[in-house]
PDBQT receptor file of N, H, CA, C and O in Angstrom, charges set to zero:
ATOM      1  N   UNK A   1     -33.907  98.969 -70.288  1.00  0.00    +0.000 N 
ATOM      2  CA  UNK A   1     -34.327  97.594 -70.187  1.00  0.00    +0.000 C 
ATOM      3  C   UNK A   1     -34.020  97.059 -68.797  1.00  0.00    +0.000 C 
ATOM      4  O   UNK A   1     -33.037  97.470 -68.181  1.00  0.00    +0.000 OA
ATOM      5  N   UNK A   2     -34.850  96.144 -68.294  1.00  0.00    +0.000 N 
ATOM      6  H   UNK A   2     -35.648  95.810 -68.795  1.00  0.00    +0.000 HD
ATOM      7  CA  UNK A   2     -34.875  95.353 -67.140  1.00  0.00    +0.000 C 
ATOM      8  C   UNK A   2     -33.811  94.557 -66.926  1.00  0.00    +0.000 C 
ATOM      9  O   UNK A   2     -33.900  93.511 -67.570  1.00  0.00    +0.000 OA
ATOM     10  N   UNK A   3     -32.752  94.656 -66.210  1.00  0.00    +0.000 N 
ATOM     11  H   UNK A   3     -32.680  95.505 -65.687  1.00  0.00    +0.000 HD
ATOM     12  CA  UNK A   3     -31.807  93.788 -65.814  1.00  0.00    +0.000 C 
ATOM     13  C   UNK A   3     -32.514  92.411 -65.407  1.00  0.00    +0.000 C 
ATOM     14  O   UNK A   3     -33.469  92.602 -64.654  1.00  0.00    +0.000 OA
ATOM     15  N   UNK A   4     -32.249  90.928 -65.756  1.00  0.00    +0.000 N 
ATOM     16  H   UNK A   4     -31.473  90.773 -66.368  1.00  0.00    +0.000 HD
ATOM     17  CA  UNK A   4     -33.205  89.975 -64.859  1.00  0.00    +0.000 C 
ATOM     18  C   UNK A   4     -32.687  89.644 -64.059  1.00  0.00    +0.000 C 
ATOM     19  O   UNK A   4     -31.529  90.060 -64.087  1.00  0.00    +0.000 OA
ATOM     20  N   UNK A   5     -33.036  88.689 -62.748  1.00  0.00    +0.000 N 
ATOM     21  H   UNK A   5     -33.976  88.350 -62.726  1.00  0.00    +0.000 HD
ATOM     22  CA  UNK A   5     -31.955  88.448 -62.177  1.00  0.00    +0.000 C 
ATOM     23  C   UNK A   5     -32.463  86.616 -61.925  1.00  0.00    +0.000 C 
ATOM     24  O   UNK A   5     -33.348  86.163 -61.198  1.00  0.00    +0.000 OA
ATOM     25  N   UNK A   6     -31.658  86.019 -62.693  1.00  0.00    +0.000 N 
ATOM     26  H   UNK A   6     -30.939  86.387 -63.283  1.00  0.00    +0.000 HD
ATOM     27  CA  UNK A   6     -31.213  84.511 -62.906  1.00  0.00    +0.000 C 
ATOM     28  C   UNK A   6     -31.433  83.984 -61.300  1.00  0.00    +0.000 C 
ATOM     29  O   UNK A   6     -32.280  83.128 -61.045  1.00  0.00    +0.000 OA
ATOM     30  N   UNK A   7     -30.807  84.427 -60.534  1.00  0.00    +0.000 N 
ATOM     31  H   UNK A   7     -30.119  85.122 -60.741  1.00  0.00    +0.000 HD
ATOM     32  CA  UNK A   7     -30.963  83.900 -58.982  1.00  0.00    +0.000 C 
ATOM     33  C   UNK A   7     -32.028  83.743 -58.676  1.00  0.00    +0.000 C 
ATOM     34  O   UNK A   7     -32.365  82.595 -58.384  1.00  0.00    +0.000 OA
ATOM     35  N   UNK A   8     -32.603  84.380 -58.639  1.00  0.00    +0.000 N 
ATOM     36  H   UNK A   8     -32.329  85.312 -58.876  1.00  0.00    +0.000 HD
ATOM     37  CA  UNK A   8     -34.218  84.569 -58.268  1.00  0.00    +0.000 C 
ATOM     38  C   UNK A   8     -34.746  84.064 -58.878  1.00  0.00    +0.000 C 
ATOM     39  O   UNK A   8     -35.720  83.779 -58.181  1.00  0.00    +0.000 OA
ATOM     40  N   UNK A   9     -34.938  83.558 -60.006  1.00  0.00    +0.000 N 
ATOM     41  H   UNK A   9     -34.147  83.789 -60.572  1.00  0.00    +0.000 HD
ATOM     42  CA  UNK A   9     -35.895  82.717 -61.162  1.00  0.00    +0.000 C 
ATOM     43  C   UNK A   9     -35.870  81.143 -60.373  1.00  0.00    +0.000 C 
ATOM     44  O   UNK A   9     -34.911  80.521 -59.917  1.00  0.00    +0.000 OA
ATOM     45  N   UNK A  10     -36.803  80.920 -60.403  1.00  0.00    +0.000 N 
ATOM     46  H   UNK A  10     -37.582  81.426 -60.774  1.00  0.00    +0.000 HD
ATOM     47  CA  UNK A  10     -37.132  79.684 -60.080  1.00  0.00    +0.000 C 
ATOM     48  C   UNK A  10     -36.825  78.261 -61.050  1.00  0.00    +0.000 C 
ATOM     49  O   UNK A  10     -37.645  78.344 -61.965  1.00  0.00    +0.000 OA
ATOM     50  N   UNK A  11     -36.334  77.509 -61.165  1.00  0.00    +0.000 N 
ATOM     51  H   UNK A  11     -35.668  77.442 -60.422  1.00  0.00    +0.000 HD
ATOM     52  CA  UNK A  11     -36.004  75.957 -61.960  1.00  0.00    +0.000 C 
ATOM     53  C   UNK A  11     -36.313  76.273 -63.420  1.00  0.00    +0.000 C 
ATOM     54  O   UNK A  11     -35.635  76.537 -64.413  1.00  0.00    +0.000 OA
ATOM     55  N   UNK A  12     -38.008  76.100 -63.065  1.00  0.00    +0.000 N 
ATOM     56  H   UNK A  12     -38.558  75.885 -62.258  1.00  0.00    +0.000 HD
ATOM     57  CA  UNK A  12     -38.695  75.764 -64.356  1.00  0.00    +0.000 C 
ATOM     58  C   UNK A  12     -38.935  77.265 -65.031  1.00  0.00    +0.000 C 
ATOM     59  O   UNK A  12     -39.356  77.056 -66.168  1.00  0.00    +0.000 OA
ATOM     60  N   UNK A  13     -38.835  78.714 -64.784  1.00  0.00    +0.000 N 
ATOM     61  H   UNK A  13     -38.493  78.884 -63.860  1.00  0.00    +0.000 HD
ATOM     62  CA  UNK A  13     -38.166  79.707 -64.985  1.00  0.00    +0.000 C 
ATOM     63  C   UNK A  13     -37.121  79.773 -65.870  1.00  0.00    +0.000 C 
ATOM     64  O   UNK A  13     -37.053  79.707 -67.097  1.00  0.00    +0.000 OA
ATOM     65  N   UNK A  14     -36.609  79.866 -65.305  1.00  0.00    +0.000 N 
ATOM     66  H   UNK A  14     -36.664  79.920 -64.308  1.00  0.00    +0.000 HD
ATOM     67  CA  UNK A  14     -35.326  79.601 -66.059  1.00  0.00    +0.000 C 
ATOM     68  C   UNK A  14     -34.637  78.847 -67.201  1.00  0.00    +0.000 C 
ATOM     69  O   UNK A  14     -33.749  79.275 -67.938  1.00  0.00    +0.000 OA
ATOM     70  N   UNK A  15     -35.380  77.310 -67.205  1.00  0.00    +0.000 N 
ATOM     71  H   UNK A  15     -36.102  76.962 -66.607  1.00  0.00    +0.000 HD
ATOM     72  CA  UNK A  15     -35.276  76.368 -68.379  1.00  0.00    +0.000 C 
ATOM     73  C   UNK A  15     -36.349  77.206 -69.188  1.00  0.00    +0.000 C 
ATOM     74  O   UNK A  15     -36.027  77.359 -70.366  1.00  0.00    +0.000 OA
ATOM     75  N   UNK A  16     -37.262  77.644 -68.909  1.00  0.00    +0.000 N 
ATOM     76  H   UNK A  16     -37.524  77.520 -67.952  1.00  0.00    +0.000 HD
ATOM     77  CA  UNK A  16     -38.225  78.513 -70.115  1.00  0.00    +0.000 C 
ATOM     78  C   UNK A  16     -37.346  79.430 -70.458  1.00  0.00    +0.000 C 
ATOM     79  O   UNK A  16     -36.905  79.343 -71.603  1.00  0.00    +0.000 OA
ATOM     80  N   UNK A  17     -36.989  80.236 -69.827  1.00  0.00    +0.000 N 
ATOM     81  H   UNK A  17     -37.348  80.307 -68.896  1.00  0.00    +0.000 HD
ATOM     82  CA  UNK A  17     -35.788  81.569 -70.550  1.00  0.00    +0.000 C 
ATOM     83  C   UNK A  17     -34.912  81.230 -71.089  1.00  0.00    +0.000 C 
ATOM     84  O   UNK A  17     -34.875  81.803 -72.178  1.00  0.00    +0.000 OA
ATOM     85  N   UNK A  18     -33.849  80.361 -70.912  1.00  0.00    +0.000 N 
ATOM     86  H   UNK A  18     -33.878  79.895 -70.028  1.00  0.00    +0.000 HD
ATOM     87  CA  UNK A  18     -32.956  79.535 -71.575  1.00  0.00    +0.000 C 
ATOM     88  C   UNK A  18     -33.502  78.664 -73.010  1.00  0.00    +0.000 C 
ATOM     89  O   UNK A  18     -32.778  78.519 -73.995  1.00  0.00    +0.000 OA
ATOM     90  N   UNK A  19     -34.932  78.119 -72.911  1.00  0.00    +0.000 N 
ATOM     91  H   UNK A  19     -35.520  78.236 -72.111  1.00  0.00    +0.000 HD
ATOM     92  CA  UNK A  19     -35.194  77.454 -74.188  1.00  0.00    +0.000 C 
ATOM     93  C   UNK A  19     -35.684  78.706 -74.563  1.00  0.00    +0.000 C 
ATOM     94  O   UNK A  19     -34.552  79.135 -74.784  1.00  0.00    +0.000 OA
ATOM     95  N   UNK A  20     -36.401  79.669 -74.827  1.00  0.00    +0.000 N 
ATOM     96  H   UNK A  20     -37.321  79.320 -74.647  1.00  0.00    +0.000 HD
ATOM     97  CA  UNK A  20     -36.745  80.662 -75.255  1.00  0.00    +0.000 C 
ATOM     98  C   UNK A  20     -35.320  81.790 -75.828  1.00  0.00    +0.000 C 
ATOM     99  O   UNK A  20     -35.426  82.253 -76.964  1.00  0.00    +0.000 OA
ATOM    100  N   UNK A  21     -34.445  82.048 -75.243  1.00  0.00    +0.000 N 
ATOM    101  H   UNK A  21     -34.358  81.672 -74.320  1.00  0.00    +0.000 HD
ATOM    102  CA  UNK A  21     -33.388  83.058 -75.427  1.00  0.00    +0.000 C 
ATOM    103  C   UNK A  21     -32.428  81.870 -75.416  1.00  0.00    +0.000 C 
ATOM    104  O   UNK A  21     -31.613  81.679 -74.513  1.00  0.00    +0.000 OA
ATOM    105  N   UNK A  22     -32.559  81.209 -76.318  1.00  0.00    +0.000 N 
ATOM    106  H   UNK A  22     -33.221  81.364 -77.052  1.00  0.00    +0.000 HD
ATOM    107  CA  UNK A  22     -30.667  80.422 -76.469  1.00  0.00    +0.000 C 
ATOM    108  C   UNK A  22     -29.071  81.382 -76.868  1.00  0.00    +0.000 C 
ATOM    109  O   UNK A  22     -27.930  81.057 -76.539  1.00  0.00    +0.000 OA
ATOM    110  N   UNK A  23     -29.425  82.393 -77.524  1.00  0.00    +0.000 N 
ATOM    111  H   UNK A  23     -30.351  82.657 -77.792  1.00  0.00    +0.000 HD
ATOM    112  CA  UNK A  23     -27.715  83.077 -77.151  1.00  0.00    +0.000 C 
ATOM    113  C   UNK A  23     -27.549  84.241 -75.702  1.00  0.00    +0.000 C 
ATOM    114  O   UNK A  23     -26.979  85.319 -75.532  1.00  0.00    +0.000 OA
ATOM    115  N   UNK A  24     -28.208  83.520 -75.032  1.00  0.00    +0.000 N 
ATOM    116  H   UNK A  24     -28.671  82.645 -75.170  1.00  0.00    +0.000 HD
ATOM    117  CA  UNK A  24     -28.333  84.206 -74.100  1.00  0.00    +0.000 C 
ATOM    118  C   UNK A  24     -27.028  83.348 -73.013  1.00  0.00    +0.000 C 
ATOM    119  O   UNK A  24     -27.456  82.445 -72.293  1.00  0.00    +0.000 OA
ATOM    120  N   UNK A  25     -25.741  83.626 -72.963  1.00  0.00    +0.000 N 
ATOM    121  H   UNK A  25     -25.393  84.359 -73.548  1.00  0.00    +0.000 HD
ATOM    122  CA  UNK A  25     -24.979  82.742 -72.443  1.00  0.00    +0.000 C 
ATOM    123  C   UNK A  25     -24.948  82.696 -70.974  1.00  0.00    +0.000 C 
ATOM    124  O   UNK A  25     -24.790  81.562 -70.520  1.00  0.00    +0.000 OA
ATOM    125  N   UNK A  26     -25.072  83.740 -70.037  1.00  0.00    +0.000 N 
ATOM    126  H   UNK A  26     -25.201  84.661 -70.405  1.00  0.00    +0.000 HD
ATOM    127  CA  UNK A  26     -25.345  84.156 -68.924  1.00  0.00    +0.000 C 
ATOM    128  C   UNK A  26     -26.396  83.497 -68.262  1.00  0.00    +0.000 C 
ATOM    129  O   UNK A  26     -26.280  83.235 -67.065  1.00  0.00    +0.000 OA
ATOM    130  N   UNK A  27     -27.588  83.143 -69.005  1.00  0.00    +0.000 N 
ATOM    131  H   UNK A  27     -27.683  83.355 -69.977  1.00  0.00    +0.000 HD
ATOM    132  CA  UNK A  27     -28.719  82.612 -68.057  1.00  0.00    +0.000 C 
ATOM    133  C   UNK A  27     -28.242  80.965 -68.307  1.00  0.00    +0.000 C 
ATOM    134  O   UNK A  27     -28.281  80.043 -67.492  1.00  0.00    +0.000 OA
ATOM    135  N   UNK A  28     -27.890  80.952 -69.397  1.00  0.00    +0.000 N 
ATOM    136  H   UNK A  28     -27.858  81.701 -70.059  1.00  0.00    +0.000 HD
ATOM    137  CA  UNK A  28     -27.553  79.559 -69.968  1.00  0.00    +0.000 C 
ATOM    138  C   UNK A  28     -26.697  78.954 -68.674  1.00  0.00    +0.000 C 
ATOM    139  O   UNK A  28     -27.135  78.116 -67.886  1.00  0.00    +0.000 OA
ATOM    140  N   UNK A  29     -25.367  79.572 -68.632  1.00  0.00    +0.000 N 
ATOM    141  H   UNK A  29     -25.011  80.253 -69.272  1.00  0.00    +0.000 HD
ATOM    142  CA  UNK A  29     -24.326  79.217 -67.594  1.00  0.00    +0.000 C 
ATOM    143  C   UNK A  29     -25.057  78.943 -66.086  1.00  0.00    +0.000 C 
ATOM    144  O   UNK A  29     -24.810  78.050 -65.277  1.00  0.00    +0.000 OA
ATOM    145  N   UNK A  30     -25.950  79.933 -66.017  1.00  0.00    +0.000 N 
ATOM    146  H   UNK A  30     -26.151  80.660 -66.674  1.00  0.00    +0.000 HD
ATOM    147  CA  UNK A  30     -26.371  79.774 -64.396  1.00  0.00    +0.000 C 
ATOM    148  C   UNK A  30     -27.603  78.616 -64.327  1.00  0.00    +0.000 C 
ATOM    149  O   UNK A  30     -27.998  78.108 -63.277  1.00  0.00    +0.000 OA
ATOM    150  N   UNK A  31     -28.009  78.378 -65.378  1.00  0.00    +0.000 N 
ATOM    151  H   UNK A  31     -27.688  78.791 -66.231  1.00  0.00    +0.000 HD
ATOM    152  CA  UNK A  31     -28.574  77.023 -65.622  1.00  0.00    +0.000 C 
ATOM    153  C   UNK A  31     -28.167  75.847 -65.367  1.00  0.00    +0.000 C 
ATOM    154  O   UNK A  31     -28.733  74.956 -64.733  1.00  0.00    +0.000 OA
ATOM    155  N   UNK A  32     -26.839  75.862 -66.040  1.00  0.00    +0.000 N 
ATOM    156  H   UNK A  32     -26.379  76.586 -66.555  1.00  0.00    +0.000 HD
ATOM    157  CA  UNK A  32     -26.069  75.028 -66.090  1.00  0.00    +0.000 C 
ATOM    158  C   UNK A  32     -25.160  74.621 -64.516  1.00  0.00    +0.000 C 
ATOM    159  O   UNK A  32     -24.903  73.490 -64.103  1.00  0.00    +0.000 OA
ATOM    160  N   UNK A  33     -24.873  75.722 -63.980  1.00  0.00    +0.000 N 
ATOM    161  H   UNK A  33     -25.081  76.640 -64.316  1.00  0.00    +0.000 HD
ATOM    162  CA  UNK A  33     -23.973  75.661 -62.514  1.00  0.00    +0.000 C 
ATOM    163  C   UNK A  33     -25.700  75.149 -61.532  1.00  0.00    +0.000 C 
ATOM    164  O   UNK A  33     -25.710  74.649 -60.407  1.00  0.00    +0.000 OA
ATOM    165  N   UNK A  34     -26.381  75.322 -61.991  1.00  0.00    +0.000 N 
ATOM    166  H   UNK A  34     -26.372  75.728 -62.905  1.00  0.00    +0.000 HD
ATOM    167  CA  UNK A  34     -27.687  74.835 -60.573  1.00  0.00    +0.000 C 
ATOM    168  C   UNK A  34     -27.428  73.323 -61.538  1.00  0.00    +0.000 C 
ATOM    169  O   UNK A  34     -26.267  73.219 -61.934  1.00  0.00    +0.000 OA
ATOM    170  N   UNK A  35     -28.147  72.445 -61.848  1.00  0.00    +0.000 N 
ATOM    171  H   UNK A  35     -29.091  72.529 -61.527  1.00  0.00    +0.000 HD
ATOM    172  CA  UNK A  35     -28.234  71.632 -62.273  1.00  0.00    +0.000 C 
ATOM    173  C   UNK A  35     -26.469  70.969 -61.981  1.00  0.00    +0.000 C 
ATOM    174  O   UNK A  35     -26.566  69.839 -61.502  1.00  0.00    +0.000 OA
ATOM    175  N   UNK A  36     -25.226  71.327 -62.125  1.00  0.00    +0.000 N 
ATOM    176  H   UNK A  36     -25.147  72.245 -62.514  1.00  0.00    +0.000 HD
ATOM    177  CA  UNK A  36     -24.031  71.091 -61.466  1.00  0.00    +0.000 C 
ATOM    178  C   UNK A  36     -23.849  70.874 -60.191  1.00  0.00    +0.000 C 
ATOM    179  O   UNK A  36     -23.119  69.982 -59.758  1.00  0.00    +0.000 OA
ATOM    180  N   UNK A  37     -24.699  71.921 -59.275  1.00  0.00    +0.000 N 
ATOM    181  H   UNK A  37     -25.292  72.645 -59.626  1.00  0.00    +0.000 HD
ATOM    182  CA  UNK A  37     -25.026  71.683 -57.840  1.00  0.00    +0.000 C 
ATOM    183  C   UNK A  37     -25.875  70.890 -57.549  1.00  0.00    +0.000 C 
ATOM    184  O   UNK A  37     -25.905  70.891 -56.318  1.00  0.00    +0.000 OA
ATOM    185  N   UNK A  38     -26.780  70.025 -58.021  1.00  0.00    +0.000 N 
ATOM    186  H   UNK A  38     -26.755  70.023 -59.020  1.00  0.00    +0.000 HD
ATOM    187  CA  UNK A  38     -27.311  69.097 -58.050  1.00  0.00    +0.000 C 
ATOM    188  C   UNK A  38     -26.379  67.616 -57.277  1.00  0.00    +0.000 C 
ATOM    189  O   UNK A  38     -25.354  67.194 -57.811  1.00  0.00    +0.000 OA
ATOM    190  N   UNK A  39     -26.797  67.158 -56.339  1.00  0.00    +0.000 N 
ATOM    191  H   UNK A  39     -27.630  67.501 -55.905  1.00  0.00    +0.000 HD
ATOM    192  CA  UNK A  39     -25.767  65.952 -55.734  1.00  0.00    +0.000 C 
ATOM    193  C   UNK A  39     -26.175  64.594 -56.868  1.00  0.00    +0.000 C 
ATOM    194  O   UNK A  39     -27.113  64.741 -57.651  1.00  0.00    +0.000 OA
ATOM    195  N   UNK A  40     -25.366  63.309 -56.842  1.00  0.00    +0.000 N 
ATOM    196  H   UNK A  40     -24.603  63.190 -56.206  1.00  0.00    +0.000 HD
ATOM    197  CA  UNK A  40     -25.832  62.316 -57.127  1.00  0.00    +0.000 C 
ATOM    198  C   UNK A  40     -24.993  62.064 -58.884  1.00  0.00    +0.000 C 
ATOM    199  O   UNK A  40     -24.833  60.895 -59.236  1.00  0.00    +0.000 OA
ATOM    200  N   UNK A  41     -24.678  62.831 -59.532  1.00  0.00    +0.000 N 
ATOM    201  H   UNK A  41     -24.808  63.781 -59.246  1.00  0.00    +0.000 HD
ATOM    202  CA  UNK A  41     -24.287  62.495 -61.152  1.00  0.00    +0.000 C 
ATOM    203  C   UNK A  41     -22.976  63.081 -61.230  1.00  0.00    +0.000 C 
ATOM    204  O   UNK A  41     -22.639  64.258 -61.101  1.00  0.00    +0.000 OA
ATOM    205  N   UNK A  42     -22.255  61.982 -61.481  1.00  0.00    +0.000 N 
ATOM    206  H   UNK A  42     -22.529  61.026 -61.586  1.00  0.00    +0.000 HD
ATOM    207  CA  UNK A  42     -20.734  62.499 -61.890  1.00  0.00    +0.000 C 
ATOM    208  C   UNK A  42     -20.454  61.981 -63.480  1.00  0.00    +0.000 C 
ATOM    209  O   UNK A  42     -20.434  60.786 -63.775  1.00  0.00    +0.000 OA
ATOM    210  N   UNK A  43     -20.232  63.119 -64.496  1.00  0.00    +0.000 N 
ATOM    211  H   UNK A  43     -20.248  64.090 -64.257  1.00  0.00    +0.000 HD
ATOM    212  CA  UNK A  43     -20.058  62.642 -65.359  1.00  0.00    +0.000 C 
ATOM    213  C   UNK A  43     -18.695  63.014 -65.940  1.00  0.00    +0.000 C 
ATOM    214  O   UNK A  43     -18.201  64.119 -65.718  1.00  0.00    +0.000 OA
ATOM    215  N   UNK A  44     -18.117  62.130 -66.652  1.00  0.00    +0.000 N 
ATOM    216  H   UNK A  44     -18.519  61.232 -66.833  1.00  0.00    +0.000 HD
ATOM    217  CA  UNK A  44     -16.705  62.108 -66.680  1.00  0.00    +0.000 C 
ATOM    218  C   UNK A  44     -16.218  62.510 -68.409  1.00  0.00    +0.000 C 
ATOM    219  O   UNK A  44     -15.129  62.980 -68.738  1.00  0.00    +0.000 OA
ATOM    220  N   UNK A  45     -17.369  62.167 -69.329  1.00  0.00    +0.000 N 
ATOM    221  H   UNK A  45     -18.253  61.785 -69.062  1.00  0.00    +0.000 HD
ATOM    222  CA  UNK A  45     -16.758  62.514 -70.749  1.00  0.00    +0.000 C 
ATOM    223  C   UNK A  45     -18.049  63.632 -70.889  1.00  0.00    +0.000 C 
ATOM    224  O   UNK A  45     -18.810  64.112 -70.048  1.00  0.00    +0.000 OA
ATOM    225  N   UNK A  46     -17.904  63.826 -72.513  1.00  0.00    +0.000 N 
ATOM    226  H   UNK A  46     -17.285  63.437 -73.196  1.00  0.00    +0.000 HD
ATOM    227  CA  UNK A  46     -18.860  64.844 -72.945  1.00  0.00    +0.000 C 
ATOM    228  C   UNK A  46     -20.343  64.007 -73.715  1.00  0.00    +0.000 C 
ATOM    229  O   UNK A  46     -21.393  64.592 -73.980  1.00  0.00    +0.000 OA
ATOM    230  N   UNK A  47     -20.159  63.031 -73.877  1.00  0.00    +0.000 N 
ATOM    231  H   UNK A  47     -19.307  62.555 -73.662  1.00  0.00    +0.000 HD
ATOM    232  CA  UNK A  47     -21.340  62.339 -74.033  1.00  0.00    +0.000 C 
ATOM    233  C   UNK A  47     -21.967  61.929 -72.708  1.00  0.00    +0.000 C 
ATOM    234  O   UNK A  47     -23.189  61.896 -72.851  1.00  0.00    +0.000 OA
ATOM    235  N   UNK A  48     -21.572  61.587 -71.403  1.00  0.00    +0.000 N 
ATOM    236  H   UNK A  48     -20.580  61.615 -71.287  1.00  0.00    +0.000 HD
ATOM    237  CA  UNK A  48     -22.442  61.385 -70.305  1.00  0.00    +0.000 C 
ATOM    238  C   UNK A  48     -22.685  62.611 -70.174  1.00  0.00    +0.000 C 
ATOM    239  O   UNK A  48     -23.846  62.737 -69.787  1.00  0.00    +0.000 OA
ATOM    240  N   UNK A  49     -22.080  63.773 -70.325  1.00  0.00    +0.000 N 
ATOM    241  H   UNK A  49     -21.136  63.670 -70.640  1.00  0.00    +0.000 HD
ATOM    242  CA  UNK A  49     -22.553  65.422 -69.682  1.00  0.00    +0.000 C 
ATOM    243  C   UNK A  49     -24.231  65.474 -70.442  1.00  0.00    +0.000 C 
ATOM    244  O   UNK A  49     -25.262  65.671 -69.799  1.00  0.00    +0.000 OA
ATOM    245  N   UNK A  50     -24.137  65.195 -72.257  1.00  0.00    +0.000 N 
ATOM    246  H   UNK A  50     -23.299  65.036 -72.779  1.00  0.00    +0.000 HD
ATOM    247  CA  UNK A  50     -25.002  65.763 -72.649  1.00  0.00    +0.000 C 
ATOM    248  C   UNK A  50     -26.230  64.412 -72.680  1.00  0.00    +0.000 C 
ATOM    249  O   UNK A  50     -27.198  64.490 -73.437  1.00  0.00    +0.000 OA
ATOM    250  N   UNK A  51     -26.068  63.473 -71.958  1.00  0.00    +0.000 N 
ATOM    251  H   UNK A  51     -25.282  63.409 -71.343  1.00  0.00    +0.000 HD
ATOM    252  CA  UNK A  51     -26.750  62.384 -71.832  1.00  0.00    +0.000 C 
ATOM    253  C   UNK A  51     -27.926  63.012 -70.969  1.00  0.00    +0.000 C 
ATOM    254  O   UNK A  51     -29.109  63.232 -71.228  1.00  0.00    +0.000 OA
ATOM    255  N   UNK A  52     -26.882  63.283 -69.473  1.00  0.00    +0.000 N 
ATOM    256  H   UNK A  52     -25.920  63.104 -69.263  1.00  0.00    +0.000 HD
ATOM    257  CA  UNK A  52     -27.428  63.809 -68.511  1.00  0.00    +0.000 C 
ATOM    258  C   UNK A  52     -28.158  65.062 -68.407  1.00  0.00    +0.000 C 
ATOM    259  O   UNK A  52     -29.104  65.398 -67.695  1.00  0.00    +0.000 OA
ATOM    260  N   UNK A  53     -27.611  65.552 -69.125  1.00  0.00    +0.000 N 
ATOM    261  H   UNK A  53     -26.843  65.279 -69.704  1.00  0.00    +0.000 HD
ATOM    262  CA  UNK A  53     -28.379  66.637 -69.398  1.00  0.00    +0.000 C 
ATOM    263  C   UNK A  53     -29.657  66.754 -70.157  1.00  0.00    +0.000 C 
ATOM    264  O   UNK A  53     -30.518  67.574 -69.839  1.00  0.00    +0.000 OA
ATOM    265  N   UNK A  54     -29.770  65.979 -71.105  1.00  0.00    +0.000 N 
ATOM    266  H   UNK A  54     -29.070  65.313 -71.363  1.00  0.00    +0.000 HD
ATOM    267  CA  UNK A  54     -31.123  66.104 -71.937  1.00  0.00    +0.000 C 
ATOM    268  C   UNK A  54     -31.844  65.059 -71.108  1.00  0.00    +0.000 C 
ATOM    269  O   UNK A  54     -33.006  65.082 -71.516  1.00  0.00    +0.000 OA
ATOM    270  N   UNK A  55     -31.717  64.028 -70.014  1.00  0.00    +0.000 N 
ATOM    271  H   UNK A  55     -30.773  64.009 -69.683  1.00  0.00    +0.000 HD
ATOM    272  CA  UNK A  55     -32.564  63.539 -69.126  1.00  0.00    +0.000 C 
ATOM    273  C   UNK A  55     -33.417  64.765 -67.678  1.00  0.00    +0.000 C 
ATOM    274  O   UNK A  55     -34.486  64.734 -67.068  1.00  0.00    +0.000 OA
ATOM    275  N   UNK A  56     -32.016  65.840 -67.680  1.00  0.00    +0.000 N 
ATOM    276  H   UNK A  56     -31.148  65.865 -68.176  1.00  0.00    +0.000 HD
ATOM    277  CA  UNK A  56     -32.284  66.849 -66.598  1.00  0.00    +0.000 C 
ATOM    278  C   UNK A  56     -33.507  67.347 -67.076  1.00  0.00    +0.000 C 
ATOM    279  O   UNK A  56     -34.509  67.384 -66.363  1.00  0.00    +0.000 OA
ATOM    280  N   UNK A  57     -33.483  67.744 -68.274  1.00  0.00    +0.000 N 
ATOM    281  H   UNK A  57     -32.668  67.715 -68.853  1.00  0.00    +0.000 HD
ATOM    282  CA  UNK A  57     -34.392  68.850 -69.593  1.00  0.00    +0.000 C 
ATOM    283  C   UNK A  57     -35.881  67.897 -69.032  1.00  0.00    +0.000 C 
ATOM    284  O   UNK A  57     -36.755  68.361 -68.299  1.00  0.00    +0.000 OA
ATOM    285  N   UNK A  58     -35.855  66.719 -69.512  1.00  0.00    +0.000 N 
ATOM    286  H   UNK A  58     -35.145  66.343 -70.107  1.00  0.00    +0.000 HD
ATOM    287  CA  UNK A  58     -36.753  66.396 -69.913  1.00  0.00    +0.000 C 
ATOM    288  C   UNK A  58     -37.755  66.328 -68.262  1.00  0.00    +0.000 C 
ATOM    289  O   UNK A  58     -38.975  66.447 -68.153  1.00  0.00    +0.000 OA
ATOM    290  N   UNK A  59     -36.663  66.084 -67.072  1.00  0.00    +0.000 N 
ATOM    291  H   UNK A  59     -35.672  65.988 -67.160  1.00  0.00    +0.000 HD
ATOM    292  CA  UNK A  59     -37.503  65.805 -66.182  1.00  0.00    +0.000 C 
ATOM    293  C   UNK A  59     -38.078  67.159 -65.514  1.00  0.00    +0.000 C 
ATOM    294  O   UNK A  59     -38.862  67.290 -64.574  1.00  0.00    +0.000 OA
ATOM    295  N   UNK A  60     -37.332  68.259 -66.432  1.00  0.00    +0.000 N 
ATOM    296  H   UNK A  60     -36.696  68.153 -67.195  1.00  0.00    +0.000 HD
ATOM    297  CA  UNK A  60     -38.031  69.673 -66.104  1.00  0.00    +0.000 C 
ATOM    298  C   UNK A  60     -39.224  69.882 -66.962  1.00  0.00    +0.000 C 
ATOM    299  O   UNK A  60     -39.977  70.813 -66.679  1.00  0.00    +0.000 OA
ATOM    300  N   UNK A  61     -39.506  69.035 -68.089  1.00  0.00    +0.000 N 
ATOM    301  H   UNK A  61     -38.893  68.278 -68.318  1.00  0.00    +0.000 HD
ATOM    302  CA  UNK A  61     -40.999  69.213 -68.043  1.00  0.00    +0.000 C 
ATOM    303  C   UNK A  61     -41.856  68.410 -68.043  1.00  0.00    +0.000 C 
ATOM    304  O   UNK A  61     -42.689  68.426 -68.950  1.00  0.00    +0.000 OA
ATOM    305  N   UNK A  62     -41.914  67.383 -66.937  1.00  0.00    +0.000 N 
ATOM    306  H   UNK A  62     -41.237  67.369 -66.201  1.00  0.00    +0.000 HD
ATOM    307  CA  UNK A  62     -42.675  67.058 -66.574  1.00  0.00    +0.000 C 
ATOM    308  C   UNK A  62     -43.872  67.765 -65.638  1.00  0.00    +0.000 C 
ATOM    309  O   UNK A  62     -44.833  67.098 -65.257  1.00  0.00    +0.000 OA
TER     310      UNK A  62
């Protein structure tokens, strides 16, 4: 089998592989650390994390 390589996948890539393969924790995480590198959102509890996050989701499919 094809090793993938997460780096190389492009944004909207990647949110497809991640919604497609959810126990996939590896692509998940590197999903998660780009969208972290993202400047501008500091969130401090676990309800702004997943606030922000399902706003991130959504503006990836636009």
């Amino acid at each position: 089998m094809t090793q993938l390589n997460f780096d190389q996948m492009p944004d909207k890539e990647l949110l497809t592989y991640v919604r497609t393969h959810p126990n996939d924790t590896e692509a998940f995480h590197k999903y998660m650390d780009r969208l972290d590198a993202r400047p501008g959102v500091v969130c401090t509890t676990d309800e702004e994390f997943e606030a922000e996050l399902i706003k991130r989701i959504n503006q990836q499919q636009q």
